[in-house]
N, C-alpha and C positions, 0 to 999 in steps of 0.2 A: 870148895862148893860141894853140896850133897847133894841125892837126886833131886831134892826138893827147888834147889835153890836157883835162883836164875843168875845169868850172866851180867857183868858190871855195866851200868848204864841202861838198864831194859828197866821198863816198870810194870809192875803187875797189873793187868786192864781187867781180870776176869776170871772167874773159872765156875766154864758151864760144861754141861753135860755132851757128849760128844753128838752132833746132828742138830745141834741145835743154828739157831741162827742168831743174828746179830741185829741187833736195836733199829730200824727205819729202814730195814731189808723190805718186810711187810707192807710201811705204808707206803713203798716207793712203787708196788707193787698193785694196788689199790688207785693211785694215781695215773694207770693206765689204763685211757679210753679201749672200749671193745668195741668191734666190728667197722672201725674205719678206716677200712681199707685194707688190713694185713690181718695173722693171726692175733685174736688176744693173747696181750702179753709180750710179744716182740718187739725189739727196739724201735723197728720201722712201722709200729703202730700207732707206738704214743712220745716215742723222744729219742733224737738225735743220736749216735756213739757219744758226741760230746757231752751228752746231760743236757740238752736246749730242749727244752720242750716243743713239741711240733703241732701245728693246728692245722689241719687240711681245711682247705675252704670250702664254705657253706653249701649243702645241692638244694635246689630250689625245690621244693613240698607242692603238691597238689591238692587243692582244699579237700575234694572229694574223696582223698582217703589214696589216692595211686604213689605208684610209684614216681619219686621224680625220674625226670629226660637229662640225663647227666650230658653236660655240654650244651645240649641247646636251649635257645633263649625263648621263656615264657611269657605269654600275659595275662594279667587278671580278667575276667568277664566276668560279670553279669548274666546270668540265662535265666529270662522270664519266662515260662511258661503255664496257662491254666491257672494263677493265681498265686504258683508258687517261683520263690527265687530261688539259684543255686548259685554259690558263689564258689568259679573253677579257674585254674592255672593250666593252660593248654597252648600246647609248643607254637609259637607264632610262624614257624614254616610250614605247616598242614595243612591241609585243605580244607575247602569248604564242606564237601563229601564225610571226610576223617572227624569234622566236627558234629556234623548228626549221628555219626555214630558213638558219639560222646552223648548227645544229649537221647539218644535211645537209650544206653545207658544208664544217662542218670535219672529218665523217668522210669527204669523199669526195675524198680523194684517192687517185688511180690510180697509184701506186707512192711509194716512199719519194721525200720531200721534195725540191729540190734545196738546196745548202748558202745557213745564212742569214746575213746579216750580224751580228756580233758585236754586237747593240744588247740591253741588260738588258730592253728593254721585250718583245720577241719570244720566243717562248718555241714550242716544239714540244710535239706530246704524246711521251709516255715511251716509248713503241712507235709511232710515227708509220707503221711499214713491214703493222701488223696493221691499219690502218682501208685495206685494199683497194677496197671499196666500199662508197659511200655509204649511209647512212640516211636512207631517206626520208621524211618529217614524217608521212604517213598508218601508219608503221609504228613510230612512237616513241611511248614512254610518259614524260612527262616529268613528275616531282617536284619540288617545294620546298613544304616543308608541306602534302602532298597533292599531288593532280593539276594540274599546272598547266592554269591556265584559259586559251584561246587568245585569247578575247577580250578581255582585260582585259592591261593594260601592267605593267610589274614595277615601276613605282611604288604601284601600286593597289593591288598584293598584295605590299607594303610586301618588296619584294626589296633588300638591306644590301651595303654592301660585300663582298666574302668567303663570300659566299653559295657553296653548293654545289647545282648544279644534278644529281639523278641521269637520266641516260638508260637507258632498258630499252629493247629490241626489237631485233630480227633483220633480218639486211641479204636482199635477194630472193634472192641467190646459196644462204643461208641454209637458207633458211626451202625453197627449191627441192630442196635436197640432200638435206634429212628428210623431205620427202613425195614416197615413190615412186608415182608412177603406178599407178592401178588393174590397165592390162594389165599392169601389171609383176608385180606382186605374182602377179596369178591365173594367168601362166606361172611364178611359182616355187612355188606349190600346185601347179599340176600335173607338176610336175619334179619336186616331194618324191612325190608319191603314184606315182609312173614306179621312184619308187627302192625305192618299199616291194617285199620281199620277197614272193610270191604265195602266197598263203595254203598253197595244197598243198607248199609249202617250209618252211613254220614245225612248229617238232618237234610240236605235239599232234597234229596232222592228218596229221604224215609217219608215225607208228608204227602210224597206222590205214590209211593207202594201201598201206606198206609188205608189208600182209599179200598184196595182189595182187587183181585184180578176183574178186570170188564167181561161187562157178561156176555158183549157180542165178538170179543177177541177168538181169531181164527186159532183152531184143535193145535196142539203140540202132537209133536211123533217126539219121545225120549231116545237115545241111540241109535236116532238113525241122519242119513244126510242129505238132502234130498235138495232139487234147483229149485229154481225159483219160480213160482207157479204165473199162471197167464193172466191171472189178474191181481188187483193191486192189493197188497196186506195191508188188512184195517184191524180197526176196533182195539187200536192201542190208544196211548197216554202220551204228551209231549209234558216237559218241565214244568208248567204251567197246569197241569193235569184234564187239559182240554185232548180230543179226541182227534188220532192223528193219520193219516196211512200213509205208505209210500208205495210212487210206482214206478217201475224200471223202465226206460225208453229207450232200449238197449239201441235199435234203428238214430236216435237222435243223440245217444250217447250220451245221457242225461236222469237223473235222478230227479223226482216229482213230488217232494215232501208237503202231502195236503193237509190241511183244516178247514172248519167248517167256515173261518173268515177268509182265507186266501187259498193259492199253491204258489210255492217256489221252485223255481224250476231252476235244476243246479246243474250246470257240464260237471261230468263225472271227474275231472279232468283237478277241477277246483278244488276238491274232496283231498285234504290233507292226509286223513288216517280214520281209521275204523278202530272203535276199540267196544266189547263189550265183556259180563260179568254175568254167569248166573245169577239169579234170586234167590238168597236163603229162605228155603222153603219150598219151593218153586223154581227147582233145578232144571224143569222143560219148560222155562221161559227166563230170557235174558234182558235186559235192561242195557241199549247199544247206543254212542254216541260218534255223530261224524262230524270230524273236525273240519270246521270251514274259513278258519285262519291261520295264524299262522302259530298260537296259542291256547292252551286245554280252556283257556275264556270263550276260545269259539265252536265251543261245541255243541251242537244239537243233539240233546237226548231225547231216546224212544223209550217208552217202557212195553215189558210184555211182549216181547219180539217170539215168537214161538222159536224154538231151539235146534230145529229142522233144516234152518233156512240160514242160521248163524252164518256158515262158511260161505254158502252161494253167494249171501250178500257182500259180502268183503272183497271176493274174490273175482263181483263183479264188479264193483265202484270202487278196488283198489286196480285191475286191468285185466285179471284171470277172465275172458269171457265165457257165459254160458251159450252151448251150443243147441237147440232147441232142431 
């Protein structure tokens, strides 16, 4: 035998380069799974010492994209909220509490998704791009046969696979956007009342201004205040544009509103409210009405009230008396 030659009964299998390997070295290599459970590539990853190929059993997946809860047992729900559904696997020993902090969660993402991998177990909601933001557990009303209890786990309150969990409540952005601020509000009352029309402009009161101030109407004083004089203020205008005075019966506690057909004699007592309004144009005279019901239906308007006497009046037939 020469170097070349091999020994009697050996047969020749080969002759490769030295480091090389050997024929389904490779794809035996390739037939082992990564990252379950051990290193890749280790026998206790993918098969036996024997050569038995080993399959570790399945971990349950959570649609939402989580990790599974290795060891504890899941159920599917249903979570309806605002129009959208999620469809989630969540450990059935949790709480009620642990469970809106899931659905906080799942409504609170800050813009639409990014794209998910093509896996059946994953699943988005139907309008993923409407849950803006989140809901927060102190703002959620959560249902399955009633109110869900926070303290108690959804095995307790016997929660089934396929259950449908409903959500109600408003997200803060929400619930912010329909409660206007108080000054807000009470600068748009007084923006509406800026807009109303001034009384001396609306047509009942304009066909009686219209006739012109009376020519026996008592002198105006402009910025000044002054009581109320000893005898009775005439030569005004009632609604009707008939000729009217009133006189104070301070002793009888009584207001005397005359015309040339009657007087009515009113207890000051009965007198609702005083309201009056300068005359545009005729700032030292006011147009004053006192209410004798219980409604702006029952009011008696004066016109041409000199502007002098504005306050006295009020302040006498609303209770402030004058002291003479």
């Amino acid at each position: 035998a020469g170097r070349g030659s091999l020994p009697p009964g050996r047969r020749f299998l080969s002759a490769r380069p030295a480091g090389a390997e050997e024929p389904g070295m490779e794809a035996g290599a390739q037939e082992l799974p990564l990252g379950c459970g051990g290193e890749g590539g280790s026998p206790a990853a993918g098969r036996s010492p024997g050569g038995e190929e080993r399959r570790d059993p399945p971990e349950a997946s959570v649609s939402n994209g989580g990790d599974a809860e290795g060891g504890k047992e899941l159920v599917e729900l249903k979570v309806i909220w605002n129009k959208n559904k999620y469809d989630v696997k969540f450990c059935l020993d949790s709480t009620g509490a642990e469970l809106k902090q899931k659905i906080h969660s799942l409504t609170g993402l800050s813009g639409p998704p990014p794209p998910l991998p093509p896996l059946p177990a994953l699943r988005r909601p139907r309008n993923p791009c409407a849950c803006l933001v989140g809901l927060p557990p102190a703002m959620q009303k959560v249902m399955f046969k009633g109110l869900l209890p926070e303290e108690k786990t959804l095995r307790e309150i016997k929660v089934t696979n396929g259950a449908k969990i409903m959500v109600v409540g408003s997200t803060i952005n929400d619930v912010l956007a329909v409660n206007t601020p108080k000054e807000a509000a009470q600068q748009e009352v007084k923006a509406e009342e800026n807009k109303k029309e001034p009384l001396c402009r609306q047509k009942q009161h304009r066909k009686v201004l219209d006739k012109g101030k009376p020519d026996d109407v008592m002198p105006s004083v402009k910025g000044v205040q002054e009581r109320l004089p000893t005898v009775p203020l005439s030569g005004m205008y009632n609604k009707s544009g008939g000729k009217v005075r009133l006189t104070f019966k301070l002793e009888q506690d009584q207001l005397w509103i005359g015309t040339k057909e009657r007087t009515e004699k009113l207890p000051m007592g009965s007198i609702k409210n005083v309201v009056s309004e300068p005359i545009e144009g005729h700032e030292d005279y006011h147009m004053m009405a006192f209410q004798l019901g219980p409604t702006e239906a029952s009011y008696y308007w004066v016109y041409w009230v000199p502007t002098q006497y504005v306050d006295a009046i009020k302040d006498t037939v609303l209770g402030k008396w004058q002291y003479f």
